[in-house]
C-alpha positions, 0 to 999 in steps of 0.5 A: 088712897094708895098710889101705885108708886107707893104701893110698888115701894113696899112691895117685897119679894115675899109678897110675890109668893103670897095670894096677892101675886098669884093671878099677876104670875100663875100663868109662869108657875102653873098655879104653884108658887114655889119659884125655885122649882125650875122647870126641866122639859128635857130628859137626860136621854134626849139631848146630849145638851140639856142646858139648850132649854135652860132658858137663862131667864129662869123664874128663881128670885131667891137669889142675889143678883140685884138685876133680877128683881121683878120689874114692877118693883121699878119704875123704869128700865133703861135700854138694853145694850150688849156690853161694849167690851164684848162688841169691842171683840168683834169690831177686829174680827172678820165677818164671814161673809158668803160666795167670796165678795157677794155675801160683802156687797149683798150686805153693804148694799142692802143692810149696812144704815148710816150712824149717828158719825154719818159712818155705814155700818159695819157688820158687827154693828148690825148686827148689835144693832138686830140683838140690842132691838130684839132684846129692847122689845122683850124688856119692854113688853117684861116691863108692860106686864109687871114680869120679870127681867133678869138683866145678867141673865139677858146680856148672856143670852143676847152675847150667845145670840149675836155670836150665833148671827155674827157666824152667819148660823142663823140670819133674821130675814132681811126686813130684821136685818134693816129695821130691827133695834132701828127708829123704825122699831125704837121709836115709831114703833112701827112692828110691822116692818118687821114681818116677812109676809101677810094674807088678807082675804075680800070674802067680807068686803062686802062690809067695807069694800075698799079695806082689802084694798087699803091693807094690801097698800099700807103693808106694801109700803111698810115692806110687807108682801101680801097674798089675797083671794077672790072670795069676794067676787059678786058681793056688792055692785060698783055704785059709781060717784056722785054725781056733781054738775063740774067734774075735775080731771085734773087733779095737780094743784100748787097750794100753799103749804101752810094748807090742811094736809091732813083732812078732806074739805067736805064742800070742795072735795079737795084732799092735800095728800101728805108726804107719807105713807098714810097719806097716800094710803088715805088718798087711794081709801077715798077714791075707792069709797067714792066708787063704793060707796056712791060719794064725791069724786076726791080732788087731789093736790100732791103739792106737799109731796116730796120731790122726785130723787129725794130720799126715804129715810125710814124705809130706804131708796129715794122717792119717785115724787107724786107721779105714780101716785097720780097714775094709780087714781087715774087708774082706778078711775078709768078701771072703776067706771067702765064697771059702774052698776056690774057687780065686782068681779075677780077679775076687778078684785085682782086688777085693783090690787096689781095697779096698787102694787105697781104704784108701790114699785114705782113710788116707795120700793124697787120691788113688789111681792103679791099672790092671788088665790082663786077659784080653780074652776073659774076659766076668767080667773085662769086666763088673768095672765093671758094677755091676748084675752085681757090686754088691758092687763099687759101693764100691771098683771106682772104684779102678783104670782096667781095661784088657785084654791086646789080642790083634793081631787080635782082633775088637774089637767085644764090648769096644767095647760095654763101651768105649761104655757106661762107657769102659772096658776100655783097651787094651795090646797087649803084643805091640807093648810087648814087640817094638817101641821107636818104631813103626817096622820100624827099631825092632822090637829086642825089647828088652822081651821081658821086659815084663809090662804097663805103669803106671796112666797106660799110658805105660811099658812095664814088667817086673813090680816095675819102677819108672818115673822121669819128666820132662816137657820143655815144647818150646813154651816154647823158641825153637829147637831147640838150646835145646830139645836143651841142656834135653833134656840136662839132663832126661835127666841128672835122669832117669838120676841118679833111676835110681841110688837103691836101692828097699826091694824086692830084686824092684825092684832087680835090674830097676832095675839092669838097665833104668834105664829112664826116661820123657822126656816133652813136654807143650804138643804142642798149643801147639806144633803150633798155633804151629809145625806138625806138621812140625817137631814130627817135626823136634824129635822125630827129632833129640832122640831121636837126641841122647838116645840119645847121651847115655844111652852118655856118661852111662852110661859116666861112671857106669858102668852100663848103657845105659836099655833105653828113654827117651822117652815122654809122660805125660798131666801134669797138675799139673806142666804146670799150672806151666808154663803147658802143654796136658797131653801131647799133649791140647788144650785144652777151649777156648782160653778157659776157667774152671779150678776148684780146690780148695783147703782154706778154711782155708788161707792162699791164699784171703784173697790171691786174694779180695784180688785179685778172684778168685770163692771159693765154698765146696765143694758136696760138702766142707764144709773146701774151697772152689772158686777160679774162674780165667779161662785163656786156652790160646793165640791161636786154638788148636783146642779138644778137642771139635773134634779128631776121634777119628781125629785124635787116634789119628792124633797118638799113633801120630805121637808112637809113631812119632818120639818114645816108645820106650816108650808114648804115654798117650792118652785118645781121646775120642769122640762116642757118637753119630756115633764109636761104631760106628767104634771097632772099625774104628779099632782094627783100623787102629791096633792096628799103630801103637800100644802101648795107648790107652784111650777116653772117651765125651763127653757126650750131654748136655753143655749141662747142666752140673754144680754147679762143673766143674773146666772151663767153656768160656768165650768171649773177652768173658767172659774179657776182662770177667772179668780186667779185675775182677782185681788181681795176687795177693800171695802175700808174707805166707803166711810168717806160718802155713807149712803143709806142702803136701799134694803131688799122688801117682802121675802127677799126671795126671787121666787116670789118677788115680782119686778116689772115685765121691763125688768126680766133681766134683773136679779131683784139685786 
């Protein structure tokens, strides 16, 4: 019999082009197997740069190159890695880091990991850290497949994408930024780390009635935000446990470590939680399934569970011991029992969700990001968040954004009540997801007939257990168009190369494999219009969609998998535009001069250079471990602030960027004066219900000239800027090496807008 390492060995390159190869490669050469016909997507007249879509892995092997043998001519591959005198280039180069020292502490506070020296990284070493992992996952899903790698060809294309993210041209989202080419990637081969944001919908929870519950707590802690619905609302009775003659209620035991951690003792009912992620997740599985599915109360030990202050190395932070985790079974108890015999209601759906994710806030991250979507027409759902009808949910309804299923047509102004007392519910018109990619009579393709709703942010349309990777391009820190179409190439190549790595979750995959759908995003839309103008925004939006679209078909061929169902979007941003010095999104600024405040922990190593430099430290009002640094930022000669942008205005640039850039969603919050704006909203909701996929509102305050004690943003005018800076000296950041300290990364979308932090937090920042 012949074995695959010797067939492999006599295998040649005219074999390749034989009968025999064709199944392996027709996907790559539309049946035609003549590889020295290069596929051109670009006419001459289109693009000044054809060489833009020259995808530097072309599929010629009649060539010298001895890097470019098909890969399963070879058993093995190594690693791929940026040449060392390439990064040796960078290494003096400095980072040009935005908003003076903001984009600088953003980074080494969030981003910066600790090496293998026990040395923080520096900028170009994340950043060859992002590239080699992106080009790691491309080589190895080549390698899986038997295609083609082409290593030269690799190094080139991986050089020209670590330039154009040196240069803060385009940014992975933060989750890329911490995890990328990490342990978390390279050897747990944990991909889900990687996505942004996901959606998963109860409407067949009735099969398994705690796996909603369960995705959204596993996701969370792996720094997922996740959007769910309300669909399952009626669709089975809580049954209650088993009943036992002896009920324990207390459920903290010292057992001895040499225990079982990992299974559940079918006669004592007692779990050992382990100290990970599963584990917790495993624990609150079990403790629902009992309510569900009629079993035994689960006793739980969290002996095994790290102490209180120790870090979490994989994920970032320090671990907050077993006391959250606690709380939440406790929780889920109290709220289960007192709904024994009722059927499950919306209100039940949306309480178990928030109280996962204010454990997951208090025992894995600082933050949470979750969206509810329910039914517009339901005044239970709507009245969530007043907590005069529901005190019960003062505690934890601060855990997710609540938006509804807007019906075409629907008479907007009960809702809109709500929307004016306390800014919510949203709206996602699920409708226009499901039928349209951009707005536009071209588009209505229905290629989301399968879309469920959408992410905490709203900015991707999304099918249930369907994961969303992002990436933000900043088309103001480029000089013309083709430059920003070269950047776009390779945005769109991060983004697509995310899509190759597997989940832990069989449910996610199959929509994974199916959609690649991805979200390239543009923040600094401010900036630009400012310096630019409106119309050639159109322009650069009109033609990279077109170019991005001919990418997808090159890349998907070379990689062969399907085509992304969609690609564009635009995220709301938040810390990662901070790095590039962008306006988040398509939000303008609070004012072209401003203060920005931030936390950072006192302890930490940035805070004696910035006092070195003249920059105001003060410690924390509500947190005594933090302390607030005030810096001066100056958005943009002449920019127009956001309180003089009008509502109508700003659901005119969204409808704008639905129109000519994202195919799947523009995240939009409107904000309005509740005075004079107010008793429009249902009338600019029946105009722009046509010209959207969803938008959520925010009423200013009536009252802002009386501030509260340190607000993440102070409006400031130019002589207090100038007299502010002129006090200030560079920051040297040169001797943090002396105490490395792994970052504490931003979790889920990195955005305020869609970022939830606790009601004992309204005057942080989410830094």
């Amino acid at each position: 019999m012949l074995t695959i390492k010797r067939f492999n060995l006599i295998l040649n390159r005219n074999i390749l082009k034989s009968s025999l190869a064709t199944p392996i490669i027709s996907t790559l050469t539309n049946n035609n197997n003549n590889f020295n016909n290069k596929i051109c997507l670009f006419s001459s007249s289109t693009f000044k740069n054809n060489e833009i879509l020259d995808n530097n892995y072309n599929y010629n092997n009649n060539n010298n190159d001895e890097n470019s043998s098909p890969l399963f001519l070879k058993e093995t591959i190594k690693a791929f890695k940026l040449k060392k005198e390439f990064i040796e280039k960078y290494s003096k180069k400095k980072a040009p880091f935005g908003f003076g020292v903001l984009g600088e502490i953003v980074y080494r506070r969030s981003y910066s990991r600790v090496k293998d020296d026990n040395t923080n990284e520096q900028w170009f070493e994340t950043v060859e850290r992002v590239v080699n992992g992106t080009y790691n996952i491309q080589r190895k899903w080549i390698e899986r497949h038997g295609l083609e790698w082409n290593q030269s060809k690799a190094q080139k294309s991986a050089q020209e994408m670590y330039n154009r993210i040196f240069e803060m041209k385009f940014l992975p989202p933060g989750r890329g930024l911490y995890s990328c080419g990490s342990s978390t990637t390279e050897s747990k081969g944990l991909f889900a780390a990687l996505n942004n944001c996901a959606f998963v919908s109860t409407i067949d929870m009735k099969k398994n009635p705690s796996k909603p519950f369960i995705f959204l707590m596993d996701a969370s802690m792996l720094g997922v935000g996740v959007g769910f619905d309300t669909k399952g609302e009626g669709s089975f009775i809580i049954k209650g446990q088993l009943q036992q003659q002896q009920q324990h209620h207390h459920h903290h035991h010292n057992i001895s470590s040499s225990s079982s951690s990992s299974q559940l003792n079918s006669q004592s009912n007692l779990f050992i939680v382990p100290d990970s992620r599963e584990g917790w997740v495993e624990s609150v599985q079990l403790l629902l399934d009992s309510f569900f599915l009629k079993r035994s109360d689960p006793i739980f030990d969290y002996s095994s569970i790290r102490k209180k202050g120790e870090p979490i190395k994989g994920f970032g932070g320090v671990c907050c011991g077993y006391e959250p985790l606690k709380e939440l079974h406790d929780e889920i108890r109290t709220l289960l029992n007192k709904h024994v015999g009722k059927s499950i209601s919306s209100t039940n759906i949306v309480d178990l969700m928030n109280i996962i994710g204010k454990c997951v806030v208090a025992g894995n991250v600082r933050q949470a990001a979750e969206i509810a979507f329910g039914d517009p027409n339901s005044q239970e759902y709507i009245n969530l968040k007043n907590y005069e009808i529901n005190p019960h949910r003062a505690s934890f309804g601060w855990c997710s954004n609540n938006s509804v299923f807007a019906e075409l047509g629907m008479d907007y102004s009960k809702v809109c009540e709500s929307i004016i007392h306390n800014g919510e519910p949203g709206f996602a018109w699920l409708d226009n997801m499901r039928k349209y990619s951009r707005m536009v009579p071209t588009e209505l393709d229905n290629k989301d007939s399968r879309a469920m709703g959408g992410n905490p942010c709203l900015e991707q349309t999304l099918e249930s257990y369907e994961l969303c990777c992002l990436v933000e391009t900043f088309p103001n820190n480029h000089n013309s168009l083709d430059d920003y179409l070269k950047t776009l190439k390779y945005a769109f190549l991060y983004a697509k190369t995310v899509t190759l790595g597997s989940t832990q979750w069989p449910d996610t995959n199959k929509v994974l494999l199916r959609n690649r759908r991805i979200g390239c995003s543009m923040s600094g839309i401010a900036q630009f219009i400012h310096f630019h103008g409106l119309h050639q925004l159109r322009e650069w939006c009109t033609q990279g969609y077109q170019l991005l679209g001919q990418l997808d078909e090159r890349y998907s061929e070379w990689l062969a998998i399907p085509k992304s169902i969609k690609k564009t979007s635009i995220k709301p941003s938040g810390t990662v535009s901070l790095l590039a010095g962008a306006t988040p999104g398509m939000h303008y600024p609070i004012s072209e001069y401003y203060i920005r405040r931030i936390r950072v922990q006192k302890d930490s190593d940035l805070i004696p250079p910035l006092i070195e430099a003249g920059y105001h430290v003060e410690p924390a009002f509500e947190n005594k471990t933090n302390v607030v640094v005030e810096i001066p930022i100056h958005s943009g000669k002449g920019i127009r602030s956001a309180n003089s942008i009008t509502m109508w205005e700003q659901l005119s640039l969204a409808a704008f960027l639905q129109k000519y850039w994202a195919d799947n969603q523009v995240s939009c919050t409107v904000s309005f004066d509740p005075i004079k704006e107010a008793p429009q909203l249902k009338h600019a909701l029946d105009y722009f219900q046509y010209q959207l996929k969803g938008v959520s509102f925010l009423p200013n305050p009536i009252n802002s000239s009386t501030p509260y004690k340190q607000m993440p943003y102070e409006e400031i005018d130019e002589t207090r800027y100038n007299q502010i800076i002129a006090n200030l000296k560079p920051v040297d950041f040169k001797m943090l090496n002396n105490s490395p300290l792994e970052p504490t990364p931003d979790k889920f979308c990195d955005s305020s807008s869609c970022t939830i932090v606790s009601d004992n937090s309204k005057t942080l920042n989410n830094l």
